[in-house]
C-alpha positions as CSV (number, residue, x, y, z in Angstrom):
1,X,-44.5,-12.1,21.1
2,X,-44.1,-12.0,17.1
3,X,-46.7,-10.9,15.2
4,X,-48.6,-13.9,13.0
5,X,-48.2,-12.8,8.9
6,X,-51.4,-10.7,7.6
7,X,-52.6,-13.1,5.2
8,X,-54.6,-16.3,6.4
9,X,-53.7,-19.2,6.8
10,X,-56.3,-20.9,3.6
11,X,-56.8,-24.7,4.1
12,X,-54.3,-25.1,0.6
13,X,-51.6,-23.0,2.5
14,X,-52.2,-25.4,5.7
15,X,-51.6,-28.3,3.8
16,X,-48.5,-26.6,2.0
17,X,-46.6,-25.9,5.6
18,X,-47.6,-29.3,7.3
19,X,-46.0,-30.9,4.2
20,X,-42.9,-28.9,5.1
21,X,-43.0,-29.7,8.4
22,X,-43.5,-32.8,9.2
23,X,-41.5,-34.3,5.7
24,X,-38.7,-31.9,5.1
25,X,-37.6,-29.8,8.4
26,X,-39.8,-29.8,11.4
27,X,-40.1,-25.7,12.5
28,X,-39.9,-24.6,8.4
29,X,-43.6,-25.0,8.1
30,X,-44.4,-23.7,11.5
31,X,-42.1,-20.3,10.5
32,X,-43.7,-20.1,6.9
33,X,-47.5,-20.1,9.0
34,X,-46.7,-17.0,10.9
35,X,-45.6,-19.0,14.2
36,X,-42.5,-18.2,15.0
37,X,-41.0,-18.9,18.2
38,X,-42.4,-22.2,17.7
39,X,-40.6,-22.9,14.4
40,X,-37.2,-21.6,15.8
41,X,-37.3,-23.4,18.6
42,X,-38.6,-27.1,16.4
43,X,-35.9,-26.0,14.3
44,X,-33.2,-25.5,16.3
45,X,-33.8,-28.9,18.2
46,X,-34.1,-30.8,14.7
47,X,-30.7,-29.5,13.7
48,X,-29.2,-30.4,17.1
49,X,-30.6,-33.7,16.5
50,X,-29.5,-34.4,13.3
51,X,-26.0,-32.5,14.6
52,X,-25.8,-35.4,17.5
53,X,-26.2,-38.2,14.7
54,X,-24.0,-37.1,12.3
55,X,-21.4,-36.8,15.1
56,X,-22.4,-40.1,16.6
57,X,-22.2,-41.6,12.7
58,X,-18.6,-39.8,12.4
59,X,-17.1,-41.1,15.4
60,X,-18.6,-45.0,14.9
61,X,-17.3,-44.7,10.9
62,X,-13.6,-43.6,12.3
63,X,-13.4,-46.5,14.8
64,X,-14.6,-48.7,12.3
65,X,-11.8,-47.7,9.4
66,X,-8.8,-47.5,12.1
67,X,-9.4,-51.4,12.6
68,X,-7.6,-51.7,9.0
69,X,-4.1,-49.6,9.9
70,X,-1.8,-50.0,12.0
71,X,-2.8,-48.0,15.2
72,X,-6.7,-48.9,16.1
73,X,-8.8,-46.9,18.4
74,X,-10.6,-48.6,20.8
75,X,-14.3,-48.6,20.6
76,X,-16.3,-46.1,23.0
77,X,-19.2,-46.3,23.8
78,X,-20.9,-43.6,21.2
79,X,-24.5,-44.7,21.3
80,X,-25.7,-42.7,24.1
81,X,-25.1,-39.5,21.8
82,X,-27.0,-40.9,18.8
83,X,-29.9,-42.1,20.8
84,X,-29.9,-38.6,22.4
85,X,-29.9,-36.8,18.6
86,X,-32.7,-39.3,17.3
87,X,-35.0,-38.6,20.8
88,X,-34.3,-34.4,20.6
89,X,-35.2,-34.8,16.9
90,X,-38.2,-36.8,17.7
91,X,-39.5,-34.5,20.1
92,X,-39.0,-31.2,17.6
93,X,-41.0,-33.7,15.0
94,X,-44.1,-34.0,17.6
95,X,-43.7,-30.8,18.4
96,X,-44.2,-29.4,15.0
97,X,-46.8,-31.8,14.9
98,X,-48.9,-29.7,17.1
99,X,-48.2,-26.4,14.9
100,X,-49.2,-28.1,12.1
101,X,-52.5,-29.5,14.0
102,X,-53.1,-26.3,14.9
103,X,-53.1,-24.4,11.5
104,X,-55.0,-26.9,9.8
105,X,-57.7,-26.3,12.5
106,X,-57.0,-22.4,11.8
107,X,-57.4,-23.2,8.3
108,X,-60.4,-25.0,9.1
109,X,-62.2,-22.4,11.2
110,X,-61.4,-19.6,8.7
111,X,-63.0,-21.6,5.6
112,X,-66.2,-22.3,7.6
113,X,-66.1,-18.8,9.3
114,X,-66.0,-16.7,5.3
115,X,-68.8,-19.8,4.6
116,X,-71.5,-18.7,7.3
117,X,-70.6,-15.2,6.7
118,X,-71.2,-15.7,2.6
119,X,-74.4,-17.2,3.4
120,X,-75.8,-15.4,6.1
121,X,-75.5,-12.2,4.7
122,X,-78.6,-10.6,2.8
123,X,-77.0,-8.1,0.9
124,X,-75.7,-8.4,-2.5
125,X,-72.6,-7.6,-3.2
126,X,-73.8,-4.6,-5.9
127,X,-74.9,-3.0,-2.8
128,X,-72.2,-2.9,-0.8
129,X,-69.6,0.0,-0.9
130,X,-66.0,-0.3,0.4
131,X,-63.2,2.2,1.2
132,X,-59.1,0.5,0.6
133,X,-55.8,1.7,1.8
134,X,-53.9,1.5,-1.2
135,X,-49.9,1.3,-1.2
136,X,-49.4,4.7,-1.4
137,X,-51.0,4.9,2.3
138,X,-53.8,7.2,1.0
139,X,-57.5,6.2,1.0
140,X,-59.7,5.4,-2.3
141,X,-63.5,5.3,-1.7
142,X,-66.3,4.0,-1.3
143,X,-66.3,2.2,-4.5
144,X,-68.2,-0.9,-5.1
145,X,-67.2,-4.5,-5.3
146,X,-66.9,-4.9,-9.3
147,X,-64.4,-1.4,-8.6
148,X,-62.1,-3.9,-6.6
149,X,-62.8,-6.5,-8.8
150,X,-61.2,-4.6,-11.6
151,X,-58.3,-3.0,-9.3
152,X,-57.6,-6.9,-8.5
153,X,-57.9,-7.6,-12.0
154,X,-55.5,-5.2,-12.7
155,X,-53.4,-6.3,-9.8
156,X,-53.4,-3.2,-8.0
157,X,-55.1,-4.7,-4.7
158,X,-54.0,-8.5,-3.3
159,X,-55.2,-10.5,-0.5
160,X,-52.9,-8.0,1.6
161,X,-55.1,-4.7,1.0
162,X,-56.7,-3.2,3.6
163,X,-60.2,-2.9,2.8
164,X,-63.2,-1.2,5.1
165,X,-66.9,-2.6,4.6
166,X,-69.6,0.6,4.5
167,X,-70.9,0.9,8.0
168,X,-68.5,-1.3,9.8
169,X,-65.6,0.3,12.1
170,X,-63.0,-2.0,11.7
171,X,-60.9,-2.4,8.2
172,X,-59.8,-5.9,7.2
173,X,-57.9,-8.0,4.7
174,X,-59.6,-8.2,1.4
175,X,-57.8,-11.6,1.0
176,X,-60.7,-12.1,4.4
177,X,-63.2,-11.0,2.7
178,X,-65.5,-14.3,1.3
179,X,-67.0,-12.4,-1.7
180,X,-63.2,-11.5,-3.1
181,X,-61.9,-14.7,-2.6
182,X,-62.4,-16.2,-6.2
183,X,-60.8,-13.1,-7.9
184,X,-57.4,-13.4,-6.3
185,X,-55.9,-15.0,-8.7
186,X,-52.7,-14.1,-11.0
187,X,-53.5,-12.4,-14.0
188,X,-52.0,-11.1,-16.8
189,X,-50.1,-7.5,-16.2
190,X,-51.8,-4.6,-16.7
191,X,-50.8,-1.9,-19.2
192,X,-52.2,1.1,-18.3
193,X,-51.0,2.7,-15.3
194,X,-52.9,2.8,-11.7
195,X,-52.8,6.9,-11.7
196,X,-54.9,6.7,-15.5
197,X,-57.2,4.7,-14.3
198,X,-58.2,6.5,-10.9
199,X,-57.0,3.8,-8.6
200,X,-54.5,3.4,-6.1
201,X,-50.5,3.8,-7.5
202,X,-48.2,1.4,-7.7
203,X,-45.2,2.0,-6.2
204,X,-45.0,-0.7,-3.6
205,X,-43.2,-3.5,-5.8
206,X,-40.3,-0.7,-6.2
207,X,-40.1,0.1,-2.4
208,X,-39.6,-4.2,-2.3
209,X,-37.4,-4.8,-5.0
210,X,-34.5,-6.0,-2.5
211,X,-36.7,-8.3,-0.9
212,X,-35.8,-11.3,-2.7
213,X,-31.9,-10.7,-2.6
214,X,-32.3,-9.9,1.4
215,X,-34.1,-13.3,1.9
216,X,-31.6,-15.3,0.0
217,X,-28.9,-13.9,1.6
218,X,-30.8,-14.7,4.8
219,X,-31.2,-18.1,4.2
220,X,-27.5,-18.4,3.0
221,X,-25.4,-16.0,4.6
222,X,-27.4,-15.1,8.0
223,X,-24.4,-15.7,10.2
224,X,-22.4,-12.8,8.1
225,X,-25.4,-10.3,8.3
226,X,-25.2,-9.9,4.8
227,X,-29.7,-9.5,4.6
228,X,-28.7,-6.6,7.5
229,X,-27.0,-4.5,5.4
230,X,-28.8,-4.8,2.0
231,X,-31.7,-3.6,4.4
232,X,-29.7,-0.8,5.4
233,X,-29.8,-2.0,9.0
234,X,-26.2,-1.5,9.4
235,X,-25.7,-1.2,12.9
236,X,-27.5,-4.4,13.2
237,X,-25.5,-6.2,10.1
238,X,-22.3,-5.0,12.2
239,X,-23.4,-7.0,15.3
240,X,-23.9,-10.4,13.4
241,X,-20.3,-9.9,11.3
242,X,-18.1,-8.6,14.1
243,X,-20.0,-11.7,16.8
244,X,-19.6,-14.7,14.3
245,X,-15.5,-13.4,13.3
246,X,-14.7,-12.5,16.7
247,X,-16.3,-16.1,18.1
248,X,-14.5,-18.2,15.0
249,X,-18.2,-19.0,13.8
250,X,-19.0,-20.4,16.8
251,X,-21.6,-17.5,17.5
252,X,-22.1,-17.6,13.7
253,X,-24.0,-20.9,13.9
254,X,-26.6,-18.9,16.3
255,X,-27.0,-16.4,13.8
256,X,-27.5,-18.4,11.0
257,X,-30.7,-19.9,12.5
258,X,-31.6,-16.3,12.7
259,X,-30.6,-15.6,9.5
260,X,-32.6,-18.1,8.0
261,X,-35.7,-17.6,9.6
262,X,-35.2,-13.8,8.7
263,X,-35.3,-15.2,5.5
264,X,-37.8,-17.7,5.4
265,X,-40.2,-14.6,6.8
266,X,-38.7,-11.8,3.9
267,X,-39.8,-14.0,1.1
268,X,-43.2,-15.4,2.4
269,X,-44.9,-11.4,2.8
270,X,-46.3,-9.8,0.4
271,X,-44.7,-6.8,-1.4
272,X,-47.3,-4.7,1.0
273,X,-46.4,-5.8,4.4
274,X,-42.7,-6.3,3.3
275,X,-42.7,-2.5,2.7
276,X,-44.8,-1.6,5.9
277,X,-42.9,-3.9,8.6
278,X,-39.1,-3.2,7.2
279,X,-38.7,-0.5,5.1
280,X,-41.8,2.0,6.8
281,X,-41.6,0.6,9.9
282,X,-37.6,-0.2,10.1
283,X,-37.9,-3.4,11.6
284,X,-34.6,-4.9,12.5
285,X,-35.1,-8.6,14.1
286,X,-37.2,-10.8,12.5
């Protein structure tokens, strides 16, 4: 099973990818909330559905301008096939329904989970120290929360930074962390460089400068592998060119789904877990 996306799903995000599901493609918002096998499989049934009634409109549209020359087909009986691409449609438009019911309740649960954890904790946040995995891999701490303020400030941490509380055993998301959540916001670039100031380097955005070009060329040339090989997953690039030539496109089509949700997924991670999952970790599919 595919891993869900580090960050979480906020109730703003939520609303954001049941927009996108349920008014522009049923499966897009699904993918862009970390599910999915569930958005590729909604989205592959909406574009067979809308495939059916284009080819259903086609066919009804050439019948209906033969009748004016000289050689008129005779009507078939085409409805069967447009019925058939409305109904599959239908069903991937329900069934992103339930993805999107079931992030808003994620969404939900989160917010009222960092909530009861804000208030029922005794402990100011002067008083609690914190270690971070910064994106050079190497450990900084404990500092204390107006530190991580000022390294988020500076935009050095995100939401994506691993973060370990003083005393606890397990490290989190900082973007999880209640008491952070009103300093992640955008703000203006920082001058002086991470190594002057004692904090963590920044070398991360570097290591994802092709990120953006790879998830383009996902979305728009995913049948030619073109996102494989500006990875440097050649090998895999190969596969996608040589199947959708050798095929005349026809094997193309399949990997242009792929393509797109590859692409869909590039651009929605952070420069962090872009880094970690495909160019540390060499992740090939998806």
């Amino acid at each position: 099973m595919l891993p869900r996306p580090n960050r979480p799903v906020t109730p703003a995000r939520a609303y954001g990818y049941i927009v996108t599901n349920q008014l522009v493609t049923p499966g897009l918002g699904s993918i862009l909330g970390g599910r999915y096998l569930a958005g590729a499989g909604q989205l592959v049934l909406a574009t067979l559905g809308v495939g059916l009634v284009l080819v259903w409109f086609f066919q009804v549209l050439r019948e209906y301008y033969s009748q004016m020359g000289d050689s008129p087909l005779t009507p078939q009986p085409h409805g069967l096939i447009g019925l058939a691409g409305f109904g599959i449609f239908v069903v991937a438009w329900i069934w992103a329904g339930f993805s999107s019911l079931g992030m808003y309740r994620e969404s939900k649960k989160r917010a009222a989970g960092g909530s009861a954890a804000a208030a029922g904790s005794g402990l100011t946040r002067k008083a609690i120290m914190y270690k971070i995995i910064g994106g050079d891999g190497k450990s900084y701490g404990p500092v204390s929360a107006e530190q991580i303020q000022a390294w988020i400030a500076d935009k050095r941490v995100n939401g994506a930074t691993q973060v370990q509380v003083a005393g606890a055993a397990d490290w989190k998301l900082l973007g999880d962390l209640p008491e952070f959540a009103g300093w992640l916001k955008p703000s203006p670039p920082v001058l002086a460089s991470a190594a002057e100031a004692g904090g963590p380097t920044r070398t991360t955005s570097d290591r994802a400068s092709n990120k953006i070009a790879a998830g383009i060329c996902g979305i728009l040339l995913g049948g030619f592998g073109v996102h494989k090989f500006i990875l440097g997953y050649t090998g895999a690039g190969l596969v996608m060119l040589l199947i959708t030539v050798l095929t005349c496109g026809i094997g193309g089509v399949v990997f242009s789904v792929i393509g797109l949700i590859e692409g869909v997924i590039y651009l929605t991670k952070s420069d962090e877990e872009f880094v970690l999952t495909y160019v540390d970790g060499r992740k090939e599919w998806f």
